[in-house]
C-alpha positions in Angstrom: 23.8 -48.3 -46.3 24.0 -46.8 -49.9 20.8 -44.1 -49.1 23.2 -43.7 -45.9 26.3 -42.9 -47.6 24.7 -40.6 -50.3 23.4 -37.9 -48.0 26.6 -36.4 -47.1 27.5 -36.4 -50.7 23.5 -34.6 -51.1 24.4 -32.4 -48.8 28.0 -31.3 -50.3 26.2 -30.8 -53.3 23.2 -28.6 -51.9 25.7 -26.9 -50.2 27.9 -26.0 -53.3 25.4 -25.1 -55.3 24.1 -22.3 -52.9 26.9 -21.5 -52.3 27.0 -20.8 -56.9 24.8 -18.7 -56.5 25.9 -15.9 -54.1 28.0 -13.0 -55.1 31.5 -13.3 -54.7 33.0 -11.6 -51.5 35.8 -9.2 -52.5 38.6 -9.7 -50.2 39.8 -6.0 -49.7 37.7 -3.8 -48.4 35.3 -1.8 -50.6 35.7 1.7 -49.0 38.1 4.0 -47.1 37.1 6.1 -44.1 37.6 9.8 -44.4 36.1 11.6 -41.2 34.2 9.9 -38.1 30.9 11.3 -37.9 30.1 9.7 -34.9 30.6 7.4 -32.5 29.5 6.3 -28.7 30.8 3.7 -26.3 27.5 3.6 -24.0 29.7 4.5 -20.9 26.9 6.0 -18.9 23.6 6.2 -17.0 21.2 7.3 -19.8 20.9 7.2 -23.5 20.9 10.8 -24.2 19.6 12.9 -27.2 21.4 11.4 -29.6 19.1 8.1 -30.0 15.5 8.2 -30.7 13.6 5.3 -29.5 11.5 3.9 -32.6 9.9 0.7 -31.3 10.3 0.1 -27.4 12.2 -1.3 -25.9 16.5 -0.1 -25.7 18.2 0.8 -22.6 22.1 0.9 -21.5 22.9 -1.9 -19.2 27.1 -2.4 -18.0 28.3 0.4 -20.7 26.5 -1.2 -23.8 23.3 -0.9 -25.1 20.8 -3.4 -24.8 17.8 -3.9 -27.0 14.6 -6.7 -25.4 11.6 -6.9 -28.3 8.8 -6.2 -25.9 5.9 -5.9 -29.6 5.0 -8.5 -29.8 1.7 -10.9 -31.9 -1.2 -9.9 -29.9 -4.5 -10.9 -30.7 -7.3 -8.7 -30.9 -9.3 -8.5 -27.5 -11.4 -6.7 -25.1 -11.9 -4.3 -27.6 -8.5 -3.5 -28.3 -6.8 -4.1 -31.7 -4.3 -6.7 -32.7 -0.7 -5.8 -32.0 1.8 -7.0 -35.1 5.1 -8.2 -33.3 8.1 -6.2 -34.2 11.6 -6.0 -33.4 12.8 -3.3 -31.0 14.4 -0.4 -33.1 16.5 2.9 -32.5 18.0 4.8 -34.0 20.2 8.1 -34.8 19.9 10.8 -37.3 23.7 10.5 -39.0 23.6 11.4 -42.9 25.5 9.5 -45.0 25.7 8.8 -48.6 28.8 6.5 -48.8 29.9 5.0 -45.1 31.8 2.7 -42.9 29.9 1.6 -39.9 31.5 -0.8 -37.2 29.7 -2.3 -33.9 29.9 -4.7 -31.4 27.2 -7.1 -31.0 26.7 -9.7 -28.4 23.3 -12.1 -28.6 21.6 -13.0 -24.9 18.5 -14.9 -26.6 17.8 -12.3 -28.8 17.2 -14.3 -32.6 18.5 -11.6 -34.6 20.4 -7.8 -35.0 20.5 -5.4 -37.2 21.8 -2.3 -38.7 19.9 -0.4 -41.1 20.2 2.8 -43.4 16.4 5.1 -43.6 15.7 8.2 -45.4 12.4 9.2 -43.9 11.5 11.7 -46.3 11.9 9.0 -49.1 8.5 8.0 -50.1 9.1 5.3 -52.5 9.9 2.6 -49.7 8.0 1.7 -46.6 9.0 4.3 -44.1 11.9 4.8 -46.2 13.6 1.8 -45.6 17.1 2.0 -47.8 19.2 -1.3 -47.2 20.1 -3.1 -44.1 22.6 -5.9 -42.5 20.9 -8.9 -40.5 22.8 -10.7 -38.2 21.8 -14.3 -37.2 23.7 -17.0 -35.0 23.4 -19.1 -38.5 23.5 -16.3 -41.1 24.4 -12.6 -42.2 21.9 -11.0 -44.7 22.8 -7.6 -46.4 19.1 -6.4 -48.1 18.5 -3.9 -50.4 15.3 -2.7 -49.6 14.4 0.5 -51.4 13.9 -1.1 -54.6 13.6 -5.1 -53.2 11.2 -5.8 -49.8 10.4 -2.4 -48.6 9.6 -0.7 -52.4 6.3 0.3 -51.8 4.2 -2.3 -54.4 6.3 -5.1 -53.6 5.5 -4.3 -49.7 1.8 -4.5 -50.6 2.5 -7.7 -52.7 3.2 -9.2 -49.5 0.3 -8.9 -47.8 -2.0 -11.0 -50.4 -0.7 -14.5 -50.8 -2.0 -15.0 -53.8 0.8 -12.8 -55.5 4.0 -14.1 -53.8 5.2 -15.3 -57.0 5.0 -12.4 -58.6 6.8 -10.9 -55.2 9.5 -13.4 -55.1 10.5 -12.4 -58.7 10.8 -8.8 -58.1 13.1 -9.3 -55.5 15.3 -11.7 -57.0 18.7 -10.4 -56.3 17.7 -8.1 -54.1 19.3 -9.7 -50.9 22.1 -12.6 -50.0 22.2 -14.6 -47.4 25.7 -16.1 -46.2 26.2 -18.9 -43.5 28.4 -18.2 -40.1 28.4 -19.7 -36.8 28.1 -17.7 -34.0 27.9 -18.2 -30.6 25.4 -17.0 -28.0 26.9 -14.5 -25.0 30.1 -13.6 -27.3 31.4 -10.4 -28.7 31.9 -10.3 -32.7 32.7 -6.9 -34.5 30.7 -6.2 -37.5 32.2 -3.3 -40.1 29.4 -3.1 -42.6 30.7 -0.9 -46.1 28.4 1.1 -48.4 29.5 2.5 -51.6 28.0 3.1 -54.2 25.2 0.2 -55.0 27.5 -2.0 -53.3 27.5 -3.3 -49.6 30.2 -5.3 -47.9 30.6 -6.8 -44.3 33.4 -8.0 -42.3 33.4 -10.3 -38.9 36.0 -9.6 -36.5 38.1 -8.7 -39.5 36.5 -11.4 -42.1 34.9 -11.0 -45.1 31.6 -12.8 -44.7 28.9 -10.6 -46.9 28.6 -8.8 -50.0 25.6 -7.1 -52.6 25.4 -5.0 -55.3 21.7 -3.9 -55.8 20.6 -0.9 -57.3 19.0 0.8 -54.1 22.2 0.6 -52.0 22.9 3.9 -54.1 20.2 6.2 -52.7 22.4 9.1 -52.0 20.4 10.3 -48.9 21.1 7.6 -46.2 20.0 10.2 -43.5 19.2 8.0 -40.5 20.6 4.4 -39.3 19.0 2.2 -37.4 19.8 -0.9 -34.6 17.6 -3.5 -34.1 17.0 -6.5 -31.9 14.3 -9.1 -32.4 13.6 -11.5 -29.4 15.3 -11.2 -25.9 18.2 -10.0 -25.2 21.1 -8.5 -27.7 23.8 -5.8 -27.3 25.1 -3.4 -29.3 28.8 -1.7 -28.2 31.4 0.7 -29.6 29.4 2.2 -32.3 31.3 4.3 -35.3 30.1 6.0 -38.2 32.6 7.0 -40.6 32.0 9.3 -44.1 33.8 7.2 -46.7 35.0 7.0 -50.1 35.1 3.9 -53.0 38.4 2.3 -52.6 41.1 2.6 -55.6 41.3 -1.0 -57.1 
């Protein structure tokens, strides 16, 4: 009974100490919109020339767009290589520097979504991987990758195990995970904020997410990216909006 009645109190204090050590959500928002730079609603047959398919598979299905991860871990066989799973990706060239984006998402099966700023002519990250918003049905992760996952040693680092140490130091404050709840088959609006070195995200009007981390600021956000990882997710009611810091 006493081993009983301490785990909730464990837990509390597991849960309070994680909790420590995230950055503190600012309750106003971060940024102001100036002009939309663009936007789409998915209210027709085919996805046009505005999105560039980056790793199969996206189509539009009852005006949104749907994204089914169709790379998956394949072994090698029959003489053909091994395939590395990977989430299905597209995206749209929109350049930014400062933005507000804001999306519906919807998850069918699909594990996780995401949003994510590339500058493919920036060579100091893995395929120029800037910074990025994950959306689980347990958690929303806001990454700085440019000089935390994706920063070109650190990327190497994680393909010898003998180094993830040294890895897990380097990116030390380069990424926070907060906890939600989210339900399967329901819409949620995400606004995700960039200013600056600083990224903040809202849930249908919430403050959930916030990081400050040096890479945020590359000043040449020239392409974003949607993915979905696992079967199905949606994306709706996309907007991209130039922005400016907020006056405090």
């Amino acid at each position: 009974m006493k081993v009983r009645a301490l785990l909730p109190a464990l837990f509390l204090i597991t849960t309070m100490a994680l909790a420590a050590d995230l950055p503190v959500i600012p309750a106003e928002s971060i940024a102001n919109k100036k002009e939309l730079l663009f936007s789409d609603d998915f209210e027709r047959a085919d996805l046009g020339k505005a999105w560039g398919p980056v790793v199969p598979t996206y189509a539009l299905e009852n005006g949104a767009l749907k994204g089914t991860q169709t790379r998956v871990n394949t072994p090698a066989a029959d003489g053909k290589p091994a395939v590395v799973g990977h989430a299905a990706v597209i995206g749209t060239d929109v350049a930014t520097k400062d933005s507000v984006v804001e999306f519906k998402f919807r998850f069918a099966g699909a594990t996780a979504l995401s949003a994510e700023f590339d500058d493919r002519k920036f060579t100091g990250s893995h395929y120029g991987h800037i910074c990025r918003v994950v959306v689980t049905q347990k958690d929303i992760t806001l990454r700085d990758e440019r000089d935390g996952s994706m920063r070109n040693d650190i990327y190497e680092m994680s393909k010898d195990p003998a180094r993830k140490d040294e890895r897990n130091k380097l990116i030390k404050g380069r990424s926070a995970i907060f906890p939600v709840q989210l339900e399967a088959d329901k819409w949620y609006t995400l606004v995700l904020e960039t200013v600056g070195d600083t990224m903040r995200a809202t849930l249908d009007g919430k403050p959930v997410a916030f990081l400050k981390s040096s890479g945020i600021a590359h000043p040449t956000k020239s392409k974003i990216e949607f993915g979905c990882a696992g079967k199905d997710g949606y994306f709706d009611d996309i907007k991209i909006w130039n922005a400016e810091a907020a006056k405090p």
